[in-house]
C-alpha positions in Angstrom: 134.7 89.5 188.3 133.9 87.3 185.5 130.0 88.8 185.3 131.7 91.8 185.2 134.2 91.6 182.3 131.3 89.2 180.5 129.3 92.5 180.5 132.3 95.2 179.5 132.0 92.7 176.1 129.0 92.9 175.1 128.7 96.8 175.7 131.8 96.6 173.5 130.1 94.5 171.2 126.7 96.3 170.4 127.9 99.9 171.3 126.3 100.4 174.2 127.5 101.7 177.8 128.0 99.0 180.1 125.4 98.3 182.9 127.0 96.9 186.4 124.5 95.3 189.0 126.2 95.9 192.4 124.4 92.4 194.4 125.0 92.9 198.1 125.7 89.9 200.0 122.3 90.3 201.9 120.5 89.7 198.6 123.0 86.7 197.9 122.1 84.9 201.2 118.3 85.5 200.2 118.4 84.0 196.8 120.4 80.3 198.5 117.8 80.9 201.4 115.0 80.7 198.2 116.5 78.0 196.0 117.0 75.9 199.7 113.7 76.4 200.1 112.6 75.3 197.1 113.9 72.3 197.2 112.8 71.7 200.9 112.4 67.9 202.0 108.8 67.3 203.5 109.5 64.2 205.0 112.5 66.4 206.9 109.9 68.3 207.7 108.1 65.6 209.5 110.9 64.0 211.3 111.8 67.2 212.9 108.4 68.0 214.3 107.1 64.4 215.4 110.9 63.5 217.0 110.8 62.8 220.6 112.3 65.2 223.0 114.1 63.9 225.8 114.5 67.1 227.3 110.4 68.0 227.8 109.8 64.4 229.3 112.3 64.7 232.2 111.0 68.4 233.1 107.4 66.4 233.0 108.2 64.0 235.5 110.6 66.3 237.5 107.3 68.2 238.0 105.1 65.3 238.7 107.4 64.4 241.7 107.4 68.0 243.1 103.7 67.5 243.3 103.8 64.1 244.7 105.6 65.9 247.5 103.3 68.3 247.9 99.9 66.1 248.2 98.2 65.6 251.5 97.9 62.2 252.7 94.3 61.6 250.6 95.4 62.7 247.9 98.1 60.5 247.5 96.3 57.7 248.1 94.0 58.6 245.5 96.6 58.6 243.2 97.9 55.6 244.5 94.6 54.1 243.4 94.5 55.3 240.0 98.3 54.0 239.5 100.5 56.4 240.8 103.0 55.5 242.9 104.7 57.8 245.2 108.3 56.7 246.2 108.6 54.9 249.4 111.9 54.4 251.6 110.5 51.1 253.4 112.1 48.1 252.1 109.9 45.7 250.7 109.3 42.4 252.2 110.3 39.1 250.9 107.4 37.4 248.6 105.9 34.3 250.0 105.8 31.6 248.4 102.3 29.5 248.2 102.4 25.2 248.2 99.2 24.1 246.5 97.2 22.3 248.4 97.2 18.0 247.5 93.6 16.9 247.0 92.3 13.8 247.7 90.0 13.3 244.5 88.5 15.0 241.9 85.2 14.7 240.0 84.7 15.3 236.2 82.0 14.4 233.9 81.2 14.1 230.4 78.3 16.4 228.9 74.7 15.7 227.5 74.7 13.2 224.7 72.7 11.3 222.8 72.7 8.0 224.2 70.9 5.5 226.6 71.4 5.8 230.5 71.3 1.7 230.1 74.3 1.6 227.2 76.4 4.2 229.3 76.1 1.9 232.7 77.9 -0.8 230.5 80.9 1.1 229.9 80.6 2.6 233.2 81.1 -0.7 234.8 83.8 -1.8 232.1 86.1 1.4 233.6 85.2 1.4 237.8 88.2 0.4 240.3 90.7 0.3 237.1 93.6 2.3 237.1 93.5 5.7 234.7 95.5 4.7 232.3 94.4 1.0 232.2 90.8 2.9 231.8 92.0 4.6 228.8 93.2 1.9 227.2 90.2 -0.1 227.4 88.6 2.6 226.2 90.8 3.1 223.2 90.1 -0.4 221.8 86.9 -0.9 222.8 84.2 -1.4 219.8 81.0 0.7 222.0 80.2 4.4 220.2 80.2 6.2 222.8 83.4 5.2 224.4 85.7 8.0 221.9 83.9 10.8 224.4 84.6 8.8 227.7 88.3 8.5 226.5 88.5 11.9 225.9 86.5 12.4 229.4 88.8 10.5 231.4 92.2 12.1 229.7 90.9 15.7 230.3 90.4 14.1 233.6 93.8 13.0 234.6 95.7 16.4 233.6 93.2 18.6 235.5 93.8 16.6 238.5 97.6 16.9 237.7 97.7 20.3 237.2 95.1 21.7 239.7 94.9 19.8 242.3 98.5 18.2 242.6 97.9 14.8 242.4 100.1 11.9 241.3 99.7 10.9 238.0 100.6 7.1 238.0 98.6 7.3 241.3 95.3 7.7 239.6 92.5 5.3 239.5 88.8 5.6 238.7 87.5 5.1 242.2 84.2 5.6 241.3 81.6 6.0 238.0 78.3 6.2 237.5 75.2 7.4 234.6 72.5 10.0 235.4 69.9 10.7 232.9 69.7 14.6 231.2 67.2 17.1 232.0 65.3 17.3 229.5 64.6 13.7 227.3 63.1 14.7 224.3 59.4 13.2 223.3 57.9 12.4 220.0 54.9 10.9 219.1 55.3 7.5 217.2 52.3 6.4 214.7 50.7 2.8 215.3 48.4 0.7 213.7 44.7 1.0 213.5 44.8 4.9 213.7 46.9 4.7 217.6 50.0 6.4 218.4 53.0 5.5 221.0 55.5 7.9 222.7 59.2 7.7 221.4 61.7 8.7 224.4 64.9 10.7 222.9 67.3 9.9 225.9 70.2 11.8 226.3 72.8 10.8 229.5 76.4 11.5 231.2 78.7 9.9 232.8 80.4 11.1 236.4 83.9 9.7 237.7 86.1 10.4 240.6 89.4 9.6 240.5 91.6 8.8 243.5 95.6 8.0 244.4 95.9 4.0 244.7 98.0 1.5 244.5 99.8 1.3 240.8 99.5 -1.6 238.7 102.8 -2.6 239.9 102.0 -2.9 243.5 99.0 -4.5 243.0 100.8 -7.3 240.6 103.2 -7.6 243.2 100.5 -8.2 245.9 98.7 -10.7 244.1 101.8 -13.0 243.1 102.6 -12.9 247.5 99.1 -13.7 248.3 99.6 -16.7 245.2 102.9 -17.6 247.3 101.5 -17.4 250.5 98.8 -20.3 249.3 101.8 -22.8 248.3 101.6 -25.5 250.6 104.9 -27.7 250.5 104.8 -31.4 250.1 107.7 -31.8 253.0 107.5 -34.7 255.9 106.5 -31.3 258.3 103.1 -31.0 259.2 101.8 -27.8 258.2 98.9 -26.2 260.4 96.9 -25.4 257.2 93.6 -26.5 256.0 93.2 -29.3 253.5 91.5 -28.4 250.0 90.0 -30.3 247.4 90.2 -33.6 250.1 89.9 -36.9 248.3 86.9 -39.0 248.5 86.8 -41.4 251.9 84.6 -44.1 249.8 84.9 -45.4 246.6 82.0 -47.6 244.8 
């Protein structure tokens, strides 16, 4: 109504007879439809087409059990093989439960390095019969090169044998070591006097242990101090059927 009396004013105004637009409310809903439009959201846009539909996803798998009913007995085990699994009324058996298996040893060894077969035997000897950790320790403050890769060795040692083969840790002992030589020693020639040449040897070497369950350090302290006890002889009045040692001399001169 406003439109309309603005107009009725200015035909007043200038003289002239007074135009009316009659809008109908069709063209009113297309002109909101086109400003709407024009300022249209893209990423609106986007969300409504890429947003999941729950609906489509259940009719999909409602489907997809309609056919499992319909397979043959192949076929569903072919698509039991390819990792579909048709629905089963049998009720599952309990899991059973695996013990590992307790070894008796286990064998490690370092790799190929650069040192003599002769060198190697010296700290192998230093570490054979001693306890694992009593090894490691040795190793630890000994002054020898090579003995920062047998420490390492005999570490990596101890957890595999904890871990994979189930053995007692404070159990452990070095039972046995010993030094091969490598494959392949590598050869150089060596100048001489007087125009003759020698042969240089490159040796390379590593070292194999097996280590055990023994006694700990404790039982074997505790053994030694009875077997001390047990050579005590007392001084009493009671004769003792035990051998005399360190006799005096019969004679003197």
């Amino acid at each position: 109504m406003q439109a309309v009396a603005r107009q009725v004013r200015c035909a007043s105004r200038l003289g002239t007879p007074a135009q009316f637009r009659i809008v109908t409310s069709s063209h009113i809903q297309w002109q909101c439809q086109r400003r709407a439009s024009s300022y249209y959201n893209p990423l609106q846009w986007i969300q409504e087409k890429f947003a999941p539909r729950a609906r489509k996803v259940e009719e999909k798998r409602t489907g997809e059990q309609e056919k499992q009913g319909q397979q043959s007995a192949f076929e569903a085990a072919v698509s039991q093989e390819k990792g579909v699994r048709p629905k089963t009324t049998s009720v599952e058996s309990a899991p059973t439960v695996v013990k590992k298996k307790k070894a008796t040893e286990h064998k490690y060894s370092t790799a190929n390095f650069k040192i003599s077969h002769r060198k190697l035997n010296m700290i192998g000897r230093q570490i054979s019969g001693r306890p694992i950790d009593h090894a490691i320790v040795q190793m630890q403050f000994s002054e020898k090169r090579a003995t920062s890769r047998i420490k390492s060795m005999l570490a990596t040692a101890k957890l595999h044998a904890t871990a994979y083969k189930n053995m007692d840790p404070s159990k452990l002992v070095v039972a046995e070591a010993w030094v091969t030589k490598g494959p392949k020693q590598l050869k150089r020639l060596e100048p001489r006097g007087r125009g003759k040449f020698g042969i240089r040897v490159h040796p390379d070497s590593r070292m194999h242990v097996i280590l055990r369950e023994g006694k700990t350090f404790e039982q074997l302290k505790k053994e030694q101090r009875e077997r001390r006890l047990r050579r005590i002889v007392s001084a009493g009045l009671v004769r003792e059927d035990v051998p005399l040692r360190n006799p005096a001399r019969t004679w003197q001169w």
